[in-house]
N, C-alpha and C positions, 0 to 999 in steps of 0.2 A: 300304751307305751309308744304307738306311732305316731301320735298326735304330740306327745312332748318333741320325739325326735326333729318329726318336720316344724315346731314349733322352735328348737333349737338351730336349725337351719335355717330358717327363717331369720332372725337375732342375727347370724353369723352375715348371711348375704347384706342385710340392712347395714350391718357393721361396715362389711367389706367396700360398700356401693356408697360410702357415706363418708369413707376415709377417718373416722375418728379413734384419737386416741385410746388406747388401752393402758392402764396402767398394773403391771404384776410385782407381785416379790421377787421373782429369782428368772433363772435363766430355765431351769426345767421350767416353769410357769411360761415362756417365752415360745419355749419349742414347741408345746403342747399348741396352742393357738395358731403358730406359724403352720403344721401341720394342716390345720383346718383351715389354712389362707389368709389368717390374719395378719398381717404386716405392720400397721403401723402402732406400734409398742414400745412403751419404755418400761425397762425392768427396776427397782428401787437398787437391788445389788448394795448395799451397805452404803448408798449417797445418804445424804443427812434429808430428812422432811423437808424444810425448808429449799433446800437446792429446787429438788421434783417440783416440787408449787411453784419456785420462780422460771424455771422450765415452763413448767407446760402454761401458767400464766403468761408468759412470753410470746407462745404459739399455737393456742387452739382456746376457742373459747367453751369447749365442752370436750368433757372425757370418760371415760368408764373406769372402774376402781375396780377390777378384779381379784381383789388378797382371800385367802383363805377362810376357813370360818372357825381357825382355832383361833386362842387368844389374840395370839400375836399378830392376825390377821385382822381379828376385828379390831385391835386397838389401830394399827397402824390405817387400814381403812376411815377410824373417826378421825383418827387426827387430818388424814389428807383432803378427806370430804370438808369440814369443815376449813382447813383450809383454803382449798379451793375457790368454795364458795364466798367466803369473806371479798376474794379476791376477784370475783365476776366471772368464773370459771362454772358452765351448767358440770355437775356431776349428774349423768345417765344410769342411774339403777336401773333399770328394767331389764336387762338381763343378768346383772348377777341376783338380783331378785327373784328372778323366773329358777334361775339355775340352781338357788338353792332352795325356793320352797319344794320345786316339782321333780329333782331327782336325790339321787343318792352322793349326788358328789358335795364332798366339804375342799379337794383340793381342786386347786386349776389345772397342777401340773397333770392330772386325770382325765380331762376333759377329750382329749383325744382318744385314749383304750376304752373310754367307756361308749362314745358315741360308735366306734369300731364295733363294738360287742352287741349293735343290732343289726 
C-alpha cells in the first residue's frame, strides 16, 4: 500500500510541477484535489461538452479527464476524450488509469479522505 501511496504522490507533484489542466465533474471533485495542491482545474458544472473542448482547446494543448467511474462519468469522459483529441488536445490518462486500476477509489471527490486514511 506504500508504494501506490508514494506512487500517488508522485502523479500529484508531476501534476503540480507541470501545471496541466484537470478536468472534473463537480465542485466536490474540485475541492478534493485542491486539498492535495492541485490548482489548475476546471469543473464541467452543467456547461454543455462542447463549451469545455473549445475552452480547454483554446488553452492548453494537453489535459487530464478526472470523471468518475460510474456511468455518467464514463460516458462523459468518452465524449471529452474523444473530443479533445479530434481537436489536437493530448488527453493524459496515466493517472486516472493508475488511480483506478490500483486503489479502491471510483469517485474523485474521495481522493483526498482516502489518501488522509494512510
Amino acid at each position: 500500500m506504500d508504494k501506490q501511496l508514494d506512487e500517488i504522490k508522485h502523479f500529484i507533484d508531476k501534476i503540480i510541477s507541470s501545471n496541466i489542466l484537470i478536468i472534473v465533474e463537480g465542485k466536490k471533485d474540485k475541492i478534493a484535489l485542491q486539498k492535495l495542491g492541485l490548482n489548475n482545474i476546471i469543473e464541467l458544472s452543467k456547461k454543455p461538452i462542447f463549451q469545455i473542448v473549445e475552452d480547454v482547446t483554446n488553452s492548453n494543448d494537453e489535459c487530464i479527464i478526472l470523471t468518475d467511474l460510474d456511468k455518467k462519468g464514463k460516458e462523459i469522459y468518452g465524449k471529452l476524450n474523444s473530443n479533445l483529441q479530434k481537436n489536437g488536445v493530448k488527453v493524459n490518462n496515466k493517472f486516472r488509469n493508475f488511480l483506478f486500476k490500483h486503489t479502491k477509489l471510483r469517485q474523485i471527490e474521495g481522493i483526498d479522505t482516502y489518501l488522509e486514511a494512510f
